[in-house]
DODOSE-175668 format. One record per residue (C-alpha): residue number from 1; x, y negated, z negated. Coordinates in steps of 0.001 Angstrom, whole numbers. Example, Ala and Ser with C-alpha at 12.3 -4.5 7.8 and 13.67 -1.06 7.14 Angstrom:
% DODOSE-175668
<pt seq="1" x="12300" y="4500" z="-7800"/>
<pt seq="2" x="13670" y="1060" z="-7140"/>
END
This chain:
% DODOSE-175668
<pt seq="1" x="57692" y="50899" z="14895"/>
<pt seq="2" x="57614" y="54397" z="15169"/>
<pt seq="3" x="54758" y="55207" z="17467"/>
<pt seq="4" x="53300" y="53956" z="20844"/>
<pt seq="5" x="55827" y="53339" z="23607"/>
<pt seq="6" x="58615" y="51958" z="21348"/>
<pt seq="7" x="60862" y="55053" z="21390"/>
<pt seq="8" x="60334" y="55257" z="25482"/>
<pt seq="9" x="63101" y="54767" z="27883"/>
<pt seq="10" x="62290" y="51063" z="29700"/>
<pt seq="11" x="63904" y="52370" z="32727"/>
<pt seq="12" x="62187" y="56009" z="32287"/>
<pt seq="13" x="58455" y="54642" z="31880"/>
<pt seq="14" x="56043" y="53591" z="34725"/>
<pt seq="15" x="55327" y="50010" z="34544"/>
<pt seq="16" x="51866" y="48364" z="36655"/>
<pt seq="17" x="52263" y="44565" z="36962"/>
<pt seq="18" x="48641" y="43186" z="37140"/>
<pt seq="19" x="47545" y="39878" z="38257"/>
<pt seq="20" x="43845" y="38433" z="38333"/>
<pt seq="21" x="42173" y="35396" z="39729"/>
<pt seq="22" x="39723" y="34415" z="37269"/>
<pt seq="23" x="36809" y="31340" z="37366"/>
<pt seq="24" x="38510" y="29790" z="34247"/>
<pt seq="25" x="41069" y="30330" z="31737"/>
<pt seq="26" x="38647" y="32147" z="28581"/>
<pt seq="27" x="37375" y="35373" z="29024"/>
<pt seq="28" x="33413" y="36173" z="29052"/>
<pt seq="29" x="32902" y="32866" z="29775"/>
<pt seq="30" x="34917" y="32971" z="32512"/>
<pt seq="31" x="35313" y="36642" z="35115"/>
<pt seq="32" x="37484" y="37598" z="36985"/>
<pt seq="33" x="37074" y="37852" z="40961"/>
<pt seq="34" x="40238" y="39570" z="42005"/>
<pt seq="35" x="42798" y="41954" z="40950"/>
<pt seq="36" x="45911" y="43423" z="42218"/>
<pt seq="37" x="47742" y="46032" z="40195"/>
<pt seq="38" x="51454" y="46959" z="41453"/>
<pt seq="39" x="52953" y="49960" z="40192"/>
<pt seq="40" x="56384" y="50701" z="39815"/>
<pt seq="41" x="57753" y="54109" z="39087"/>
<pt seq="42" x="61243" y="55122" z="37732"/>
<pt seq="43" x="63692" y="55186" z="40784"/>
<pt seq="44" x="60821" y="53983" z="43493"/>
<pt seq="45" x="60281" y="50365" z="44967"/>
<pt seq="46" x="57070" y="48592" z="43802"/>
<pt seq="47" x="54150" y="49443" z="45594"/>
<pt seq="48" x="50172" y="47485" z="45362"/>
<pt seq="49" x="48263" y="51127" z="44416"/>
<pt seq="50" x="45417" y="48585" z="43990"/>
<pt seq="51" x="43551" y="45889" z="45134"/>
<pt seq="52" x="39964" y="44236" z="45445"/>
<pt seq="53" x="38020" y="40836" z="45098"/>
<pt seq="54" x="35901" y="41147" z="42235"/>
<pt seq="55" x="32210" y="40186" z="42052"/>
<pt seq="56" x="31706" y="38064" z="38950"/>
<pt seq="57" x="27754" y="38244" z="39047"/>
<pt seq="58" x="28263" y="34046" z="38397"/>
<pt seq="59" x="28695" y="31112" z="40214"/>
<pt seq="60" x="31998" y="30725" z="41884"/>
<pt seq="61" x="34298" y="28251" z="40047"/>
<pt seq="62" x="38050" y="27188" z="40656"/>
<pt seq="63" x="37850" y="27677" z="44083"/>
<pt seq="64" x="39953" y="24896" z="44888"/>
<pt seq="65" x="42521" y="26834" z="42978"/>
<pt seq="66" x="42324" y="30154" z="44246"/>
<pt seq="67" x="40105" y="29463" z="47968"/>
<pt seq="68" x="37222" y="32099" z="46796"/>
<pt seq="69" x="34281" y="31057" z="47723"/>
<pt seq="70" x="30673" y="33095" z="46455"/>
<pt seq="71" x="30636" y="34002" z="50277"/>
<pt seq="72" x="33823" y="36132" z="49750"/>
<pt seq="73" x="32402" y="38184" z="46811"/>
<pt seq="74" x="29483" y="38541" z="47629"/>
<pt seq="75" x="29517" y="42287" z="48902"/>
<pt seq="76" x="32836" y="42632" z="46579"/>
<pt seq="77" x="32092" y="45404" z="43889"/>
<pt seq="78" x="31146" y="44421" z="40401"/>
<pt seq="79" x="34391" y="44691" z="37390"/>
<pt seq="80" x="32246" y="47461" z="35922"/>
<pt seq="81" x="32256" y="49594" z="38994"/>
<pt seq="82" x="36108" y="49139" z="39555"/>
<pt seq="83" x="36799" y="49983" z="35864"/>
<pt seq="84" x="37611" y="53544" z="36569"/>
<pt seq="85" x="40111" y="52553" z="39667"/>
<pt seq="86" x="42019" y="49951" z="37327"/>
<pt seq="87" x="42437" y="52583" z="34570"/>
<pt seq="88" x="43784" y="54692" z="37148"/>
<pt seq="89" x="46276" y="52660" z="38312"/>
<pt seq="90" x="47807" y="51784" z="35020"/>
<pt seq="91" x="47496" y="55535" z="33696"/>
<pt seq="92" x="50397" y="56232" z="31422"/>
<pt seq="93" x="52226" y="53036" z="32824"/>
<pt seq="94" x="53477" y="50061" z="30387"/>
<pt seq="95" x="51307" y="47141" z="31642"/>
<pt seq="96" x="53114" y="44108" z="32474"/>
<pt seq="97" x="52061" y="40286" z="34035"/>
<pt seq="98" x="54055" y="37316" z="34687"/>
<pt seq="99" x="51405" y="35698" z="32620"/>
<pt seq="100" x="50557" y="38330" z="30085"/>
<pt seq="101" x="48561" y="36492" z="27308"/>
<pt seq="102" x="46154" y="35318" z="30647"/>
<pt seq="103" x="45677" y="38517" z="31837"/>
<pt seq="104" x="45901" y="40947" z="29416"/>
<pt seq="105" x="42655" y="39000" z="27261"/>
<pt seq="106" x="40779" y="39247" z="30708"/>
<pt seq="107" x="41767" y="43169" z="31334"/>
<pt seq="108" x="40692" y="44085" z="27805"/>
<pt seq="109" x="37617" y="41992" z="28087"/>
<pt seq="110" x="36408" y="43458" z="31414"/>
<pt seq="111" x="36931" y="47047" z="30297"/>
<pt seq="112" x="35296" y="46510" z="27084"/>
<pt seq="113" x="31970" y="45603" z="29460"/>
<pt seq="114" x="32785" y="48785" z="30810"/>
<pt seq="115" x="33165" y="50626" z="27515"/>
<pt seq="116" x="36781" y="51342" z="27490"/>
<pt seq="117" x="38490" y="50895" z="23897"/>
<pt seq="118" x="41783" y="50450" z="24534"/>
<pt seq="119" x="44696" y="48210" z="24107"/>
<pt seq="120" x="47718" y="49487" z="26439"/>
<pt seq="121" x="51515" y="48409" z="25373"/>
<pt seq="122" x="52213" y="45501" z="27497"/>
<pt seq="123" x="55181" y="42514" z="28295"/>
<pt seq="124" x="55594" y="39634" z="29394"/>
<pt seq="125" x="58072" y="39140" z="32390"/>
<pt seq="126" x="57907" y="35161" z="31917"/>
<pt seq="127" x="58853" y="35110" z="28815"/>
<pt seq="128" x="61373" y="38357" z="29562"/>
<pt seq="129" x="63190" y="35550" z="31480"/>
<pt seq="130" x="64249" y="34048" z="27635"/>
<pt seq="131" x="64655" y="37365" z="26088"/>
<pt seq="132" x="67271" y="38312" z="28307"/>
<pt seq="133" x="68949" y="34781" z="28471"/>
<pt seq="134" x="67928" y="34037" z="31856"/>
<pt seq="135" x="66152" y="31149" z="31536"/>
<pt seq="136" x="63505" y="29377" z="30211"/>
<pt seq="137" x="59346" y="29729" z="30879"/>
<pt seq="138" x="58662" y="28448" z="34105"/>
<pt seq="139" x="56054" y="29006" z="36893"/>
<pt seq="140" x="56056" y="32591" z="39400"/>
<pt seq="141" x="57493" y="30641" z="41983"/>
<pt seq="142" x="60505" y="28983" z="40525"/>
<pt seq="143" x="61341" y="32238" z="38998"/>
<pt seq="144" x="61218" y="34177" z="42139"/>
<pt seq="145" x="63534" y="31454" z="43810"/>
<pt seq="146" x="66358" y="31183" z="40929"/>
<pt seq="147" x="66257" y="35427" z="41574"/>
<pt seq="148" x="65962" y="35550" z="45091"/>
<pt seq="149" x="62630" y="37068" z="45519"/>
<pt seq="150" x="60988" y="36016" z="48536"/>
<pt seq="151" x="57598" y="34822" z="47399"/>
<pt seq="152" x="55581" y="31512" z="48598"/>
<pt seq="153" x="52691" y="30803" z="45570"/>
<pt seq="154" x="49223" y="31509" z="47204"/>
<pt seq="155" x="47002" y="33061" z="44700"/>
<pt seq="156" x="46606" y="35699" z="46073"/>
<pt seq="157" x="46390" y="38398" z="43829"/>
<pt seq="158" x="48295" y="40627" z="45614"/>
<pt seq="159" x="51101" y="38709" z="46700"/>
<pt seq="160" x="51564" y="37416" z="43233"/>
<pt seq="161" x="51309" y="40936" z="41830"/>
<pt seq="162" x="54388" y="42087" z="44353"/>
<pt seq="163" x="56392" y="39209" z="43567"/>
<pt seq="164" x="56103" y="40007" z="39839"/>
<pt seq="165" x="57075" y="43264" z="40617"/>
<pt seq="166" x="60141" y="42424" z="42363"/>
<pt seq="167" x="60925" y="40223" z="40001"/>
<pt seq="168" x="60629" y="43161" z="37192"/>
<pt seq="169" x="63566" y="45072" z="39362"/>
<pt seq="170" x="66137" y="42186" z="38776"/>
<pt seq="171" x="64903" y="41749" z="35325"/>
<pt seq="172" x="65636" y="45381" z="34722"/>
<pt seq="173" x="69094" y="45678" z="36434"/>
<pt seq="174" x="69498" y="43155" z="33735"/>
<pt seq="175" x="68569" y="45153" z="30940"/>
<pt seq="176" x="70427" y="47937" z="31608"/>
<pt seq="177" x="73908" y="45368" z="32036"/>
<pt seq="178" x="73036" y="44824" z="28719"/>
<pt seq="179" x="72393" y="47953" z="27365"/>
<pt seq="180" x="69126" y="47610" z="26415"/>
<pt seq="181" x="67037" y="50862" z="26519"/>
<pt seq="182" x="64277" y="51564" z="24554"/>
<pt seq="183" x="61198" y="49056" z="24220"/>
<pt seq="184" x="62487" y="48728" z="20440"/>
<pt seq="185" x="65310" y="47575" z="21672"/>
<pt seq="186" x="63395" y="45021" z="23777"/>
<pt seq="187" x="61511" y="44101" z="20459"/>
<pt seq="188" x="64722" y="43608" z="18350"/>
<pt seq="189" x="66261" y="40710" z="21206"/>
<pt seq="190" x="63268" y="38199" z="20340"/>
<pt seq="191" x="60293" y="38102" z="18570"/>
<pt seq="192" x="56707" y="37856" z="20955"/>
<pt seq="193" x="53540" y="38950" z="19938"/>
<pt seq="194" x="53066" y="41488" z="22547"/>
<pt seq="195" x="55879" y="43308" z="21322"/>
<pt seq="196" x="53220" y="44416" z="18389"/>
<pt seq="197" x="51715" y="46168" z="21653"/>
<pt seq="198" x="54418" y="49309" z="21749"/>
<pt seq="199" x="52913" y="50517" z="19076"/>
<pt seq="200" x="50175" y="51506" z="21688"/>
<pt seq="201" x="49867" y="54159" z="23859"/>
<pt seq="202" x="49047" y="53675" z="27564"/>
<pt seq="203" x="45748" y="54232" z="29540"/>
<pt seq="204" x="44883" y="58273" z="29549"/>
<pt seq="205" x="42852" y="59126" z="32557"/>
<pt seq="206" x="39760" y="57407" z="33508"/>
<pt seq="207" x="37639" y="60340" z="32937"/>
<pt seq="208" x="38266" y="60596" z="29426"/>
<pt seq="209" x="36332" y="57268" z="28994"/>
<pt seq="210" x="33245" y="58254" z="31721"/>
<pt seq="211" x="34348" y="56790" z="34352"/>
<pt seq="212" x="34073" y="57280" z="38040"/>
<pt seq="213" x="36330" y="56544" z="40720"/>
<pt seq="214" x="35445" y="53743" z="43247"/>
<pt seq="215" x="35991" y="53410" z="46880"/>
<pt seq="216" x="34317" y="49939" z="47840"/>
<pt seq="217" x="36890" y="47497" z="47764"/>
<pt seq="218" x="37302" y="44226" z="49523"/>
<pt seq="219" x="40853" y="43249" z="49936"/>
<pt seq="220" x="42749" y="39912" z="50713"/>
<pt seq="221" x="45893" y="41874" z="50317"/>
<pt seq="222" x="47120" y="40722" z="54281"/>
<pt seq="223" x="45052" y="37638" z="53929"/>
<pt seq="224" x="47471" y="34609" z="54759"/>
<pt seq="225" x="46382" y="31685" z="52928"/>
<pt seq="226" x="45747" y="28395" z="55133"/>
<pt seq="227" x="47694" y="25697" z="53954"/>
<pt seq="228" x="46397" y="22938" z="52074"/>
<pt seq="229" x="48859" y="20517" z="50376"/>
<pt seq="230" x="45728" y="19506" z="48161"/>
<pt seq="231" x="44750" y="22980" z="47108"/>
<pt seq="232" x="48819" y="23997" z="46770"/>
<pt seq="233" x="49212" y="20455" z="44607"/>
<pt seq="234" x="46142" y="21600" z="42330"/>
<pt seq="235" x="47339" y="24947" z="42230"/>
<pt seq="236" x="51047" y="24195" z="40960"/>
<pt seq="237" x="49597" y="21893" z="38473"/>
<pt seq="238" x="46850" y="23941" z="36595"/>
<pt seq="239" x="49898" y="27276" z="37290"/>
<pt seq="240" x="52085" y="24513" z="35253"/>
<pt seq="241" x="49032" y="23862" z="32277"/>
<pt seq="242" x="48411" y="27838" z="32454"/>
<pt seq="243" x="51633" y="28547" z="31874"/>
<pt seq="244" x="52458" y="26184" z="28697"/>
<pt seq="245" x="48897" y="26853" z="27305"/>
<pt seq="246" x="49318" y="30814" z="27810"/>
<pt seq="247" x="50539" y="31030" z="24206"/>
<pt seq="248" x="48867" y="27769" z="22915"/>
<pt seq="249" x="52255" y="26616" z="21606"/>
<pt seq="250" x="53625" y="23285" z="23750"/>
<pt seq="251" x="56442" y="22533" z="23088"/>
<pt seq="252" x="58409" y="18525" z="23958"/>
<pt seq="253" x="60075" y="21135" z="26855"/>
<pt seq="254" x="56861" y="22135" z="28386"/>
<pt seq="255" x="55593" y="18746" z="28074"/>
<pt seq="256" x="57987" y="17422" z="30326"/>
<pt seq="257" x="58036" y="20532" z="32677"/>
<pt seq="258" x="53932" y="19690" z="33203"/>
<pt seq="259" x="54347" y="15803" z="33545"/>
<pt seq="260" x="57311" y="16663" z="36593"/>
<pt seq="261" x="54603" y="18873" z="38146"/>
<pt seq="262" x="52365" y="16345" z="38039"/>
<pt seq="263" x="54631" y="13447" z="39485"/>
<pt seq="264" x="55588" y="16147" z="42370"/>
<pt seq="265" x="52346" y="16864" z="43292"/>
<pt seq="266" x="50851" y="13623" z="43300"/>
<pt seq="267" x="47545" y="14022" z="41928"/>
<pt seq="268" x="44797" y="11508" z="42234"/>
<pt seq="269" x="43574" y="10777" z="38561"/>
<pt seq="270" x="40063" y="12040" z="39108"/>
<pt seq="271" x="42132" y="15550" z="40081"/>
<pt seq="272" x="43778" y="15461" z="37274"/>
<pt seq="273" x="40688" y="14646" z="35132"/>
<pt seq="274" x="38874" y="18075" z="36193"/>
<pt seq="275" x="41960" y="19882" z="35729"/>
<pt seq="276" x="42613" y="18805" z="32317"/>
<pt seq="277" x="38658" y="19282" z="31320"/>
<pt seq="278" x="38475" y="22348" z="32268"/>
<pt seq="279" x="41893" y="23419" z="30339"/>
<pt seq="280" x="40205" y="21971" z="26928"/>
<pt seq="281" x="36841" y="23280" z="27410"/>
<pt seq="282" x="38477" y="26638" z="27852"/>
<pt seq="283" x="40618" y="26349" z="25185"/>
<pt seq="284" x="37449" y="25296" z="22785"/>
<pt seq="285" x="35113" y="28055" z="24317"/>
<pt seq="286" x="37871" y="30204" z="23408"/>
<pt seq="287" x="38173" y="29102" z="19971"/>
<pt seq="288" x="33987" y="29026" z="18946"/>
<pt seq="289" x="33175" y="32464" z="20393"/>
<pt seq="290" x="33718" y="33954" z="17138"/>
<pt seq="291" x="31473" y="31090" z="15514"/>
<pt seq="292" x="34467" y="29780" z="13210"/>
<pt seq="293" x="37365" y="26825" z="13865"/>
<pt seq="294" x="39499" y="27242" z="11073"/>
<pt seq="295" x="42253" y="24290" z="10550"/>
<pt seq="296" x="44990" y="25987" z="12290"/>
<pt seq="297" x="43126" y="26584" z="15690"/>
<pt seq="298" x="41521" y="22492" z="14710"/>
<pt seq="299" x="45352" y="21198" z="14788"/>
<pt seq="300" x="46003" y="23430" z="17905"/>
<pt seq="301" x="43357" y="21096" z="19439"/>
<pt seq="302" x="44278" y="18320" z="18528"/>
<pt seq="303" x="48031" y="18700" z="19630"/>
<pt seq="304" x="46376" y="19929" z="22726"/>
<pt seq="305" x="44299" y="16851" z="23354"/>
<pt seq="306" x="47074" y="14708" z="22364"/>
<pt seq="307" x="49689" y="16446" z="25084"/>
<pt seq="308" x="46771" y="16174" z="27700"/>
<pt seq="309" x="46531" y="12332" z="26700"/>
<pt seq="310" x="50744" y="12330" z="27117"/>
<pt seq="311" x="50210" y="13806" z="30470"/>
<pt seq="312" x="47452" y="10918" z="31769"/>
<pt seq="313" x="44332" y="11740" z="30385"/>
<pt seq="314" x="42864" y="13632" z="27743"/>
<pt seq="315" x="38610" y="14450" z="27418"/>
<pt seq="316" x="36805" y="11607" z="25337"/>
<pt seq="317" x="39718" y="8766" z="26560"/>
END
């Protein structure tokens, strides 16, 4: 690749870490209600430059994953009139997420309702962990503990956002051991899909798409989440199914990795029956939007359903 970001400097270019809580796993049929963006610039500590709940103009879902209620967002601003502050944020930055293929399909499709074209260069720092020999995919939270970041999962958006970006510094103390500089570089150690991204350029400024800055926001960004070993059991399971079924690709590894989540949490079976419901029904929504289920997405179903029946209970069981 000769264009984009691929000839950049990793540890010359601005990089925002994102995160969103969304009401589902598939965008437009699922919003998001909050999002954190975390900026890190060459040579400074990461700093949150952003941060609001998001009014999804829906019925609340996944609240017992998240603890948003409809009450929350109700006087939250709408994605559309944030659009302009998110661009700004991430202007001329590398976008990263923990969990990229979640939240980069829910970023595009929330600026696309807000007319921005776009498709920034963007990486994933879970699956940076394997690039750079690390270690293999695993949740936020067991990342930030084998690295020493001090993080405790919440979903919050913000405090998940930090931790990423925390986590980015000792991933990129890393990279530069091993002499890895340019994002071409960072393409040539493994093959990902979102390395096809640094052949994009990053967000210009908001104003060359219309939009208008927003001050509005409703922040949980010191909100200290209650504790709830229910919600924090549901929350490290469907973080465990999120993360194998980011890429669609589950492997006998994964498998496992979900069905020790599950035994540690201790999950009722009707828990585990929502959870796993709404992870196929996503997946499926996701896969008829465009009106077409060709055989490759048809096995990706069925080796979904099947893992889902490994791990207890698949739909139509």
């Amino acid at each position: 690749m000769t264009t984009g970001i691929s000839s950049l400097r990793i540890a010359d270019t601005p990089v925002a870490v994102i995160d969103f809580e969304t009401t589902g796993l598939t965008p437009g049929y699922d919003r998001v209600v909050e999002v954190s963006i975390v900026r890190i610039d060459p040579g400074s500590k990461p700093r949150v430059v952003f941060d609001t709940l998001v009014n999804p103009a829906r019925p609340m879902a996944a609240t017992e994953i998240h603890g948003i209620t409809d009450a929350d967002v109700a006087k939250a601003p709408r994605f559309q009139d944030i659009a302009g502050e998110v661009v700004a944020a991430t202007k001329d930055c590398v976008i990263a997420a923990y969990n990229v293929y979640f939240d980069i399909k829910f970023l595009n499709f929330e600026l696309s309702n807000a007319g921005v074209a776009h498709d920034p260069p963007h990486f994933c720092l879970m699956y940076l962990r394997t690039m750079l020999g690390l270690g293999s995919r695993c949740k936020l939270e067991e990342a930030c503990r084998q690295h020493g970041v001090d993080y405790a999962a919440s979903h919050v958006a913000a405090h998940d956002a930090l931790a990423a970006g925390l986590l980015f510094g000792n991933y990129l103390a890393e990279i530069n051991r091993q002499g890895v500089s340019t994002f071409a570089d960072l393409a040539d150690l493994k093959s990902y899909k979102f390395n096809n991204s640094f052949a994009c350029l990053p967000f210009p400024d908001p104003s060359v798409f219309g939009l208008r800055r927003f001050e509005g926001v409703v922040s949980r960004a010191g909100f200290a989440a209650p504790v709830d070993p229910v919600r924090q059991a549901i929350a490290a399971y469907w973080d465990a199914l999120k993360t194998v079924l980011s890429d669609l690709e589950i492997t006998d590894e994964e498998l496992a990795y979900v069905l020790a989540e599950r035994q540690r949490g201790g999950l009722k079976e009707e828990q585990i029956r929502v959870l796993h419901t709404r992870a196929f029904a996503s997946v499926m929504s996701q896969f008829a939007s465009d009106q077409w289920l060709d055989d490759r997405e048809t096995r990706k179903l069925r080796r979904l359903h099947n893992c889902l029946a490994q791990l207890g209970w698949a739909p139509g069981q």
